[in-house]
PDB file of N, CA, C and O in Angstrom, chain B, residues numbered from 101:
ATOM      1  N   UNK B 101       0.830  -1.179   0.000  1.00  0.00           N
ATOM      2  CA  UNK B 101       0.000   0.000   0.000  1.00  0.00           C
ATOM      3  C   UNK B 101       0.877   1.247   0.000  1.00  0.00           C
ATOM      4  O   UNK B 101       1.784   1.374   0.823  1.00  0.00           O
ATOM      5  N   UNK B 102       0.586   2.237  -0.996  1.00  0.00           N
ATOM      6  CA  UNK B 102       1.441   3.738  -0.781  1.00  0.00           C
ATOM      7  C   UNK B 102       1.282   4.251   0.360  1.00  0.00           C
ATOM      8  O   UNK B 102       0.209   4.134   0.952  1.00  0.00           O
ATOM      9  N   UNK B 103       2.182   4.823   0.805  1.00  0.00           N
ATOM     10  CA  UNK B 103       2.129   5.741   1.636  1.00  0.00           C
ATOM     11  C   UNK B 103       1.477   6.958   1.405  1.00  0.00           C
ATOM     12  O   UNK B 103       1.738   7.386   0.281  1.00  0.00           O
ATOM     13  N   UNK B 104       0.612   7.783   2.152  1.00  0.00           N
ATOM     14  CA  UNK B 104       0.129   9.007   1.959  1.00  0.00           C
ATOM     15  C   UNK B 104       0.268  10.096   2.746  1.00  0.00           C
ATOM     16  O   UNK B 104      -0.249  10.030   3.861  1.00  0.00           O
ATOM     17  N   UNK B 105       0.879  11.148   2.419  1.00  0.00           N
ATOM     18  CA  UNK B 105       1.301  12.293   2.619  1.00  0.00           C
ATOM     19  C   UNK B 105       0.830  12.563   3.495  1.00  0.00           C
ATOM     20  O   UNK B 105      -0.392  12.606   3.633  1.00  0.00           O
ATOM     21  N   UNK B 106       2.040  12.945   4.748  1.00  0.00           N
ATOM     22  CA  UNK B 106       1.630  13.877   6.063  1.00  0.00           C
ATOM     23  C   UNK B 106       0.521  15.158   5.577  1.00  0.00           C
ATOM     24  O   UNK B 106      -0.369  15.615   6.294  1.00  0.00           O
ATOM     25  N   UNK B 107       0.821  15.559   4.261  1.00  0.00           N
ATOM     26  CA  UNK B 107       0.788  17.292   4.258  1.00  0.00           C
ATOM     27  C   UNK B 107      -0.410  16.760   3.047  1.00  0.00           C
ATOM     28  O   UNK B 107      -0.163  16.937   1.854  1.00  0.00           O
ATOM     29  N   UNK B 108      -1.627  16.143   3.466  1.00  0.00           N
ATOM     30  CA  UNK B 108      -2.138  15.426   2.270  1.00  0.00           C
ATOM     31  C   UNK B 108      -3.422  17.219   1.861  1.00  0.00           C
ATOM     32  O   UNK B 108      -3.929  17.717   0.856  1.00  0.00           O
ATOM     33  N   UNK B 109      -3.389  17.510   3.237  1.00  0.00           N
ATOM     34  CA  UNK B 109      -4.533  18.860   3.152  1.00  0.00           C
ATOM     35  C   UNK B 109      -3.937  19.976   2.653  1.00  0.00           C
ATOM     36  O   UNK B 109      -4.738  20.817   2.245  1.00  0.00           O
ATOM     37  N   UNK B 110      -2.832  20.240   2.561  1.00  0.00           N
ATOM     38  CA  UNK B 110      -2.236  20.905   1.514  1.00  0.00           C
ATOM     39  C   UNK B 110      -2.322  21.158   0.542  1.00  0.00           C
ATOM     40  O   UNK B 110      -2.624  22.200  -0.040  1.00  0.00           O
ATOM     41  N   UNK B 111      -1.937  19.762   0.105  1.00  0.00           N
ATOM     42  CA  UNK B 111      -2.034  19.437  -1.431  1.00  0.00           C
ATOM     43  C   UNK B 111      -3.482  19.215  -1.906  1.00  0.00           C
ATOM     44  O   UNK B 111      -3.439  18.898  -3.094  1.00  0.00           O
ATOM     45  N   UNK B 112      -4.773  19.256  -1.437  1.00  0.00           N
ATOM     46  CA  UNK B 112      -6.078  19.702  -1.511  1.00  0.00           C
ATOM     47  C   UNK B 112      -6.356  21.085  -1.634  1.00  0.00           C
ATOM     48  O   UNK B 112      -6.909  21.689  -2.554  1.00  0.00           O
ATOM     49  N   UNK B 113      -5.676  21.675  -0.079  1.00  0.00           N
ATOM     50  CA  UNK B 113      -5.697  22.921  -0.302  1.00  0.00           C
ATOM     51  C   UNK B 113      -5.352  23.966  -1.482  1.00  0.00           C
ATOM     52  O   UNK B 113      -6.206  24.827  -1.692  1.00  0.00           O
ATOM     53  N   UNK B 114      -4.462  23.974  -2.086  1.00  0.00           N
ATOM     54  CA  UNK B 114      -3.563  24.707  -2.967  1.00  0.00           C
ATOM     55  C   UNK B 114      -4.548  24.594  -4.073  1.00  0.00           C
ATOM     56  O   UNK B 114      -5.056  25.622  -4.522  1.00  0.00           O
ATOM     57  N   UNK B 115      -4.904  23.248  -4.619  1.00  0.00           N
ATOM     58  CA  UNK B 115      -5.590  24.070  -5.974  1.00  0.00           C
ATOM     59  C   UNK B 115      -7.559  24.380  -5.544  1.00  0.00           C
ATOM     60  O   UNK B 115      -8.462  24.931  -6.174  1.00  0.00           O
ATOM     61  N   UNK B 116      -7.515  23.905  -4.609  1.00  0.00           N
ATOM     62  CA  UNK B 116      -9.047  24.565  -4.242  1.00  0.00           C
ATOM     63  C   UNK B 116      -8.826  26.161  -3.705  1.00  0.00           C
ATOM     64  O   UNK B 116      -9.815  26.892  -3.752  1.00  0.00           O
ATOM     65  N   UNK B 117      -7.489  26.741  -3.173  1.00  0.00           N
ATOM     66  CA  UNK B 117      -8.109  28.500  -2.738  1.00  0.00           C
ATOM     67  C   UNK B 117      -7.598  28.821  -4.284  1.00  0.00           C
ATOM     68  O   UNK B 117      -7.782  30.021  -4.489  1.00  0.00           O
ATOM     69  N   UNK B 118      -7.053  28.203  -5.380  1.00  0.00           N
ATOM     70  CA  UNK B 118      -6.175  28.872  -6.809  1.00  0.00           C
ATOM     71  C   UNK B 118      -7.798  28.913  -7.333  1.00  0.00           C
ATOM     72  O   UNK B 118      -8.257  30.019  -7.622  1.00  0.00           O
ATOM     73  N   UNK B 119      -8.591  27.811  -7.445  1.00  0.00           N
ATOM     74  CA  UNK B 119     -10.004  27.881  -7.921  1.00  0.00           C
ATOM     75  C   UNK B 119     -10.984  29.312  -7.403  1.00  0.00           C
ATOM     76  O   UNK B 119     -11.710  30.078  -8.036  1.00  0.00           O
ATOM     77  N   UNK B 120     -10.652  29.237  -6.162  1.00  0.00           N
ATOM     78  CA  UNK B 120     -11.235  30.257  -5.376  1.00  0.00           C
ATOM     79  C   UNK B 120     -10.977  32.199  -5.706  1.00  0.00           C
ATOM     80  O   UNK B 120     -11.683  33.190  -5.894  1.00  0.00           O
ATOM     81  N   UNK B 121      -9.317  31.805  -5.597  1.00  0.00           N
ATOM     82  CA  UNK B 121      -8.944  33.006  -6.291  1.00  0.00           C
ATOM     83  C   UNK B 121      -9.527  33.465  -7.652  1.00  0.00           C
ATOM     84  O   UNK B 121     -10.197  34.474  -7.872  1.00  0.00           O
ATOM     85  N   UNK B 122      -9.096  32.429  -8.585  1.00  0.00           N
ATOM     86  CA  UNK B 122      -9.460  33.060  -9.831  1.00  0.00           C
ATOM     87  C   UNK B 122     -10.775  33.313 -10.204  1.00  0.00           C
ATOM     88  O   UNK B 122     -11.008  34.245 -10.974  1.00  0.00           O
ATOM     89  N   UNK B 123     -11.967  32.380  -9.617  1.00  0.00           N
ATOM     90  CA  UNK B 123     -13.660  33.046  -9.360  1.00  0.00           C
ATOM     91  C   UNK B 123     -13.394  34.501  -9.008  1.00  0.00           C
ATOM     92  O   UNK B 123     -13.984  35.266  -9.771  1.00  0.00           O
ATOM     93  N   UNK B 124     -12.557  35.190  -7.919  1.00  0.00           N
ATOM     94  CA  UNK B 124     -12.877  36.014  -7.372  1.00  0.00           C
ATOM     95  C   UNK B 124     -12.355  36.741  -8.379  1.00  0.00           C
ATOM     96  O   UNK B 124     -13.322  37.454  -8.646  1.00  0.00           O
ATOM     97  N   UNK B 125     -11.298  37.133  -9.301  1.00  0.00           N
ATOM     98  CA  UNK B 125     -10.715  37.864 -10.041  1.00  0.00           C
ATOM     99  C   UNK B 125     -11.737  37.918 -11.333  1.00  0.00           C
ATOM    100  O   UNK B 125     -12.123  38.974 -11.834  1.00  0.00           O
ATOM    101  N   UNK B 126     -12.098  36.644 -11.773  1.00  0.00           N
ATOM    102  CA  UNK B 126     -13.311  36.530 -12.826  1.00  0.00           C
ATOM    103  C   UNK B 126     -14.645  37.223 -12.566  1.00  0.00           C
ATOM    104  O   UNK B 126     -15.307  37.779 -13.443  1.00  0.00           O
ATOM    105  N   UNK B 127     -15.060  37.117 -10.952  1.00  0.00           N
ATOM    106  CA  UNK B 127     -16.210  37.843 -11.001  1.00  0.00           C
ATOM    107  C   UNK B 127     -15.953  39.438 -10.354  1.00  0.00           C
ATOM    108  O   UNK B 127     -16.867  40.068  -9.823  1.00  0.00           O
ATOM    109  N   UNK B 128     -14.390  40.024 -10.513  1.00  0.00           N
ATOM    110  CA  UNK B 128     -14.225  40.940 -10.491  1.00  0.00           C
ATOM    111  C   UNK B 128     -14.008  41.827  -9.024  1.00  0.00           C
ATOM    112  O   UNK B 128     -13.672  43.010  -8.973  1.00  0.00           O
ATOM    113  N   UNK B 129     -14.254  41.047  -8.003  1.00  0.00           N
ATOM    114  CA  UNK B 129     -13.582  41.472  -6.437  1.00  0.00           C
ATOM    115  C   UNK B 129     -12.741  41.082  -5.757  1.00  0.00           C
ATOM    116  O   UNK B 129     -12.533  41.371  -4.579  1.00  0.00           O
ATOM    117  N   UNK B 130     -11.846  39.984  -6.822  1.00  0.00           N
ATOM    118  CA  UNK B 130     -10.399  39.804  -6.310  1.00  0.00           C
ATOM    119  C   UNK B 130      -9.689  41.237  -5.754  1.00  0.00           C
ATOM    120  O   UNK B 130      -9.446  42.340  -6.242  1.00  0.00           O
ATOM    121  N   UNK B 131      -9.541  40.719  -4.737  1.00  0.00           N
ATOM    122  CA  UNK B 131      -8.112  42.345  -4.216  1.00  0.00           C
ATOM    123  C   UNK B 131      -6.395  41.329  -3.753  1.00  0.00           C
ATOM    124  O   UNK B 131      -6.075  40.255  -3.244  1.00  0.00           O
ATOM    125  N   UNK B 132      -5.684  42.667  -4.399  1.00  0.00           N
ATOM    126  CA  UNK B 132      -4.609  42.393  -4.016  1.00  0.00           C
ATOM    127  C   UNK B 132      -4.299  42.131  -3.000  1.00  0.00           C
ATOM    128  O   UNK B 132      -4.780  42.904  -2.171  1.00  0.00           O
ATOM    129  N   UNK B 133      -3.348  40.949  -2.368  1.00  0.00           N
ATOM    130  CA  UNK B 133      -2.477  41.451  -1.318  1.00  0.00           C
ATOM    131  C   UNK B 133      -1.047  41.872  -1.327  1.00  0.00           C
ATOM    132  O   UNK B 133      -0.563  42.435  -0.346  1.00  0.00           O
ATOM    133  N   UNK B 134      -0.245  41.579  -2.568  1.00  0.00           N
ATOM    134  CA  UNK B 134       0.928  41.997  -2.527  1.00  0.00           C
ATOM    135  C   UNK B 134       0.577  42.678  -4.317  1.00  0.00           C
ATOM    136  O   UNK B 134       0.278  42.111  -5.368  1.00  0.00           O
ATOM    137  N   UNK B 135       0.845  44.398  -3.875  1.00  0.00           N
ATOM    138  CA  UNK B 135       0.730  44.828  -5.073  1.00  0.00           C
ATOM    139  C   UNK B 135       2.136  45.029  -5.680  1.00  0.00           C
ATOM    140  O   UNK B 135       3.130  45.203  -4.974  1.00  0.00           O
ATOM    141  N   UNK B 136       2.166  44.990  -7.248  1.00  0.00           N
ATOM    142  CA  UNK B 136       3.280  45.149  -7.882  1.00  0.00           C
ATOM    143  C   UNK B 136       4.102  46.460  -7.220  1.00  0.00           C
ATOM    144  O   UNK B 136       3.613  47.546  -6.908  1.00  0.00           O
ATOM    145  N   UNK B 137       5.393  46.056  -7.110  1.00  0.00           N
ATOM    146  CA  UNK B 137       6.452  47.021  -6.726  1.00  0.00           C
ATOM    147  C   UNK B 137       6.487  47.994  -7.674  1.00  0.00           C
ATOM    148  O   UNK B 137       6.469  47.759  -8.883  1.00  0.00           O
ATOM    149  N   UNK B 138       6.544  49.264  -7.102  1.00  0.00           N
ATOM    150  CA  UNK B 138       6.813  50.783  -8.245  1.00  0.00           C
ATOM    151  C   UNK B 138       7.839  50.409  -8.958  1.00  0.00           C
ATOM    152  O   UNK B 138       7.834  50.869 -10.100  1.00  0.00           O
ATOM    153  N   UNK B 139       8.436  49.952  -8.772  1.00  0.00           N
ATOM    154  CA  UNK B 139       9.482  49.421 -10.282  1.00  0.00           C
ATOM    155  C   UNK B 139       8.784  48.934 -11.312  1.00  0.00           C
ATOM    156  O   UNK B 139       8.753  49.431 -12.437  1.00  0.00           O
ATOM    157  N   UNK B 140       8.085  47.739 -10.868  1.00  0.00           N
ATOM    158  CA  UNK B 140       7.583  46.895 -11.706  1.00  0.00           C
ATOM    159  C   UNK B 140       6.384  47.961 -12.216  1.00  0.00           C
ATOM    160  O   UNK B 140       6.132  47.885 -13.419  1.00  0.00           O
ATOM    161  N   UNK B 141       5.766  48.756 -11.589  1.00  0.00           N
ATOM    162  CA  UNK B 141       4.628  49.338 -11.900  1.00  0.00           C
ATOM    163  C   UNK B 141       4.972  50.665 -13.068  1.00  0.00           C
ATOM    164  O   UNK B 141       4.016  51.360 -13.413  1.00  0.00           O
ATOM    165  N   UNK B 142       6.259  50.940 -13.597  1.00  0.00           N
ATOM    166  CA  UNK B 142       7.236  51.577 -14.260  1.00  0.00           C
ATOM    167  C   UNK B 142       7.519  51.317 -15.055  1.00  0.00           C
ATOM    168  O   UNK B 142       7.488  52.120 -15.987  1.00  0.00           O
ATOM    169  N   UNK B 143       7.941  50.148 -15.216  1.00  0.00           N
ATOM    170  CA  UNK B 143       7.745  49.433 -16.894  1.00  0.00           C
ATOM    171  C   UNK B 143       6.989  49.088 -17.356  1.00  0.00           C
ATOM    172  O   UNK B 143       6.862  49.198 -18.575  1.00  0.00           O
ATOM    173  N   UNK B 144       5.917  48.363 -16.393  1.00  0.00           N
ATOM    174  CA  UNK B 144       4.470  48.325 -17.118  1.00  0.00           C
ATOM    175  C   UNK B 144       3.861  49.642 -17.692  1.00  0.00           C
ATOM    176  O   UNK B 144       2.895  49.771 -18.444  1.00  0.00           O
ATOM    177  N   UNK B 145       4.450  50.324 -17.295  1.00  0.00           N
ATOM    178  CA  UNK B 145       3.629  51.670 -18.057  1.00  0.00           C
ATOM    179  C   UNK B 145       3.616  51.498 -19.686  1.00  0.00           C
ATOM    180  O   UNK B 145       2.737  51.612 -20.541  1.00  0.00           O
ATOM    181  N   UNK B 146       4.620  51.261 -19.701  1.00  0.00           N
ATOM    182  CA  UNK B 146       4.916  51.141 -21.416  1.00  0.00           C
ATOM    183  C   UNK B 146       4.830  49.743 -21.935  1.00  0.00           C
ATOM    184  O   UNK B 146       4.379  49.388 -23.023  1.00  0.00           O
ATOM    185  N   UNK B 147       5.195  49.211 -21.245  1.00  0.00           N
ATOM    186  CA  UNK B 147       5.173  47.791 -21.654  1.00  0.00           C
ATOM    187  C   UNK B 147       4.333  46.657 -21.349  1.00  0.00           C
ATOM    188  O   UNK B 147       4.637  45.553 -21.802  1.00  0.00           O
ATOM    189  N   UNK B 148       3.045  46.852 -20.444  1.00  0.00           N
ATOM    190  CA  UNK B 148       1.968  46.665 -20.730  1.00  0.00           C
ATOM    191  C   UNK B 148       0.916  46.762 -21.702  1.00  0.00           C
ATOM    192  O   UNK B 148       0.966  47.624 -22.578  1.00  0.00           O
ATOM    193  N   UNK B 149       0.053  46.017 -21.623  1.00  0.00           N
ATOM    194  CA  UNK B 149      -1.289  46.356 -22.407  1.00  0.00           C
ATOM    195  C   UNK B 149      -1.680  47.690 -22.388  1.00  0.00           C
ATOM    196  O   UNK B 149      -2.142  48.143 -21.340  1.00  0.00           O
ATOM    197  N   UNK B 150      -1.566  48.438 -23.434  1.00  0.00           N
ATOM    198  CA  UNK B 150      -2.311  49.540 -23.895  1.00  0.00           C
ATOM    199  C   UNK B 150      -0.861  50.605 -23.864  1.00  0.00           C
ATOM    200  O   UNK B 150      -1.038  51.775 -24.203  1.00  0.00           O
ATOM    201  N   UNK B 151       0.123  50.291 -23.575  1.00  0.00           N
ATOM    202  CA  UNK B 151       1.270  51.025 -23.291  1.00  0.00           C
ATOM    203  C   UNK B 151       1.817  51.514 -24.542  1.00  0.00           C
ATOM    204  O   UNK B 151       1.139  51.429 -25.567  1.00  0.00           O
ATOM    205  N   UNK B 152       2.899  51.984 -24.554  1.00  0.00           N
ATOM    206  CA  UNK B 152       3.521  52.219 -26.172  1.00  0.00           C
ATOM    207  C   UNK B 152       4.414  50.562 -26.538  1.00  0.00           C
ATOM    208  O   UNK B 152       4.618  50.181 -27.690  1.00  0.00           O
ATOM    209  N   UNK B 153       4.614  50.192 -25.951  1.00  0.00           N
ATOM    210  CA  UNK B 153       5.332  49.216 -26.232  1.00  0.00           C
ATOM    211  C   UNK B 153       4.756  47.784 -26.407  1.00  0.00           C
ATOM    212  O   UNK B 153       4.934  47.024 -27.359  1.00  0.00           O
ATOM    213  N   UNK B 154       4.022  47.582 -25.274  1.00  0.00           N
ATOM    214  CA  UNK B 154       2.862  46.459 -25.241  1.00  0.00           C
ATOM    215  C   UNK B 154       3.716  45.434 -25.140  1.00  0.00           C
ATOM    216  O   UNK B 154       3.292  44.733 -26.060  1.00  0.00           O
ATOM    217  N   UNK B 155       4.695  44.793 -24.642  1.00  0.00           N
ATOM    218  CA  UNK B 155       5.181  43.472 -24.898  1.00  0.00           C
ATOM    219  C   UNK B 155       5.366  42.558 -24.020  1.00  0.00           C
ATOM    220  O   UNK B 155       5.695  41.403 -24.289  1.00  0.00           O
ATOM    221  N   UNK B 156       5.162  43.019 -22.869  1.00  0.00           N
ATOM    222  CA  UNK B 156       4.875  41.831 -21.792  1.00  0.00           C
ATOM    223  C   UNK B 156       4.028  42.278 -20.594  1.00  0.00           C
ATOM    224  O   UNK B 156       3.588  43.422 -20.475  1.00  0.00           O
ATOM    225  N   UNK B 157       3.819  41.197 -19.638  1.00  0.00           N
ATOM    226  CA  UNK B 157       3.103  40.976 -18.679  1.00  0.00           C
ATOM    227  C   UNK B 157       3.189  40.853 -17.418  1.00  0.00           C
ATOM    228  O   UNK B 157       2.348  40.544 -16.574  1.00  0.00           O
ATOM    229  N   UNK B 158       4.764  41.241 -17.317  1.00  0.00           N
ATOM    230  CA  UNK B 158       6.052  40.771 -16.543  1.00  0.00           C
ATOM    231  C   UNK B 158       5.502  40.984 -14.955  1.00  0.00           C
ATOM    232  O   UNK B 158       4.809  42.001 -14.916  1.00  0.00           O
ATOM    233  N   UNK B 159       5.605  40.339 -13.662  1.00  0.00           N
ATOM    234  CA  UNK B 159       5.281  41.054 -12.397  1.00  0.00           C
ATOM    235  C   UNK B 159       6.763  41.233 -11.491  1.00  0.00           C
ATOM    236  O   UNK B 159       6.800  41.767 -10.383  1.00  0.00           O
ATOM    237  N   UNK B 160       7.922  40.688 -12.191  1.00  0.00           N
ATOM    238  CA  UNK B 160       9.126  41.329 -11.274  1.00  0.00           C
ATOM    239  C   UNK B 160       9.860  42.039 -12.353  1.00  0.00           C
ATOM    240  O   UNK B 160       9.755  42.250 -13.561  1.00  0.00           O
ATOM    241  N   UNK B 161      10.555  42.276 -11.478  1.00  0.00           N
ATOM    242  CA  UNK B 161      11.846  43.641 -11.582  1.00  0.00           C
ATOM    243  C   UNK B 161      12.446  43.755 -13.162  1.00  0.00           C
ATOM    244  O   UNK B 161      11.809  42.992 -13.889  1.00  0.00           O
ATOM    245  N   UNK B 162      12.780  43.992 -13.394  1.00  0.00           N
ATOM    246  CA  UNK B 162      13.103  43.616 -15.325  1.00  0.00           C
ATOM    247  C   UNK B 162      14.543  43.478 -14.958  1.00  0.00           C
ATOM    248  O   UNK B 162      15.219  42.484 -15.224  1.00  0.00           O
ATOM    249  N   UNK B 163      14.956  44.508 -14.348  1.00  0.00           N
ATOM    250  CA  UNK B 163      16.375  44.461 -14.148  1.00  0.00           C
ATOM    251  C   UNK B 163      17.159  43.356 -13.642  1.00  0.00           C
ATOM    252  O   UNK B 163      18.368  43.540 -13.498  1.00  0.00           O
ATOM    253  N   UNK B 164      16.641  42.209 -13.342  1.00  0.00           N
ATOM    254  CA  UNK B 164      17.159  41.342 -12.538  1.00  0.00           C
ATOM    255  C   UNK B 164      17.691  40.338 -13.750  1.00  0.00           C
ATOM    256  O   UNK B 164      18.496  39.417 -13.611  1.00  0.00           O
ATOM    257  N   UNK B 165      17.030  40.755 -14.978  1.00  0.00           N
ATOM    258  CA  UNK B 165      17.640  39.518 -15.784  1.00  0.00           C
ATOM    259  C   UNK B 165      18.185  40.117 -17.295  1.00  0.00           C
ATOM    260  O   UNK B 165      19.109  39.651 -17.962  1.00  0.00           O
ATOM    261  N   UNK B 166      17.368  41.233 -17.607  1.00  0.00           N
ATOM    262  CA  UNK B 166      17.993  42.660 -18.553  1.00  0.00           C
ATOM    263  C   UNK B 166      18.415  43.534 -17.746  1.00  0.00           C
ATOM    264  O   UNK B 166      18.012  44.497 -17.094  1.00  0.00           O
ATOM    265  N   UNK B 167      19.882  42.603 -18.083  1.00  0.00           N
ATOM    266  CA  UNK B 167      21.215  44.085 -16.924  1.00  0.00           C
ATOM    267  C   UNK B 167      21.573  44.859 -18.266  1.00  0.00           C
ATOM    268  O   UNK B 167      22.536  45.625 -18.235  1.00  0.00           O
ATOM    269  N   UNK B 168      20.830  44.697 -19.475  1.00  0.00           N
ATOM    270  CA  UNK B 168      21.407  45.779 -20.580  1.00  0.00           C
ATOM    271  C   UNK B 168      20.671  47.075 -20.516  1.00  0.00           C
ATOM    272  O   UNK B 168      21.007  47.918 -21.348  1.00  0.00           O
ATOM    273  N   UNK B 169      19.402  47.485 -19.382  1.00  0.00           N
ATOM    274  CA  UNK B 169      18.733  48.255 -19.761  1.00  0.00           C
ATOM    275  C   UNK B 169      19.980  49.725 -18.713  1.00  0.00           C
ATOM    276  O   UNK B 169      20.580  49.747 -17.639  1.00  0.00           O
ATOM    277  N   UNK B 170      19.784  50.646 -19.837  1.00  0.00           N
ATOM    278  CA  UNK B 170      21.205  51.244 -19.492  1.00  0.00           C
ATOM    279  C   UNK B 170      20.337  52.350 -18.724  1.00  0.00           C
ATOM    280  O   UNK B 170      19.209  52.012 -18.366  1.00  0.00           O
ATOM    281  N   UNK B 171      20.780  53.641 -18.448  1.00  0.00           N
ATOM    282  CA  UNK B 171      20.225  54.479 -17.341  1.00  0.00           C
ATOM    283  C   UNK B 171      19.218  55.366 -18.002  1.00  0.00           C
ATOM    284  O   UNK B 171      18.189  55.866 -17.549  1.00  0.00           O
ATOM    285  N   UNK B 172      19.888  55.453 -19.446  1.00  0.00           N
ATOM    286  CA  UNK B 172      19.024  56.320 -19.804  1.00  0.00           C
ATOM    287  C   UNK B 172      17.783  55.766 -20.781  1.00  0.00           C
ATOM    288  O   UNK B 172      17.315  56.396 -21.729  1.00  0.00           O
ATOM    289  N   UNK B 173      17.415  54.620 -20.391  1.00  0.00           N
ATOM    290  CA  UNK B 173      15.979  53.742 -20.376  1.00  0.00           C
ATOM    291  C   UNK B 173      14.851  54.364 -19.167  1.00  0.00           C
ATOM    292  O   UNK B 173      14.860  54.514 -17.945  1.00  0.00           O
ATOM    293  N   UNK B 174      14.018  54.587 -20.162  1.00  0.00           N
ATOM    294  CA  UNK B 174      12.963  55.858 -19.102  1.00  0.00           C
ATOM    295  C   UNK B 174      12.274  54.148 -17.887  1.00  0.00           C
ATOM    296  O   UNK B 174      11.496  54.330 -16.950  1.00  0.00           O
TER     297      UNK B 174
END
């Protein structure tokens, strides 16, 4: 017989509050709890949906992996 997971309510848990969440975002009263960092909220300006640039969706830092973006990148 398998063994079954100490942490078996966990692993229940996790995709039943992800179900939960995304109802709430779908029917539109999802709220944040960790809002995007003003960095991140900085490039999305442009590089979000509706931005001049439009090309991603990104929620961290850009800089952490484009170390080419030089200073004088608005």
């Amino acid at each position: 017989m398998r063994d079954v997971p100490q942490n078996i309510e966990f692993l229940r848990d996790v995709p039943q509050n992800t179900v939960i969440q995304l109802n709430r975002q779908a029917d539109g009263v999802f709220t944040v709890i960790h809002p995007l960092p003003e960095e991140v909220q900085e490039c999305r300006a442009c590089h979000d949906r509706g931005g001049d640039v439009e090309n991603t969706r990104g929620k961290m830092f850009c800089g952490q992996c484009h170390t080419d973006i030089g200073d004088d990148h608005p």
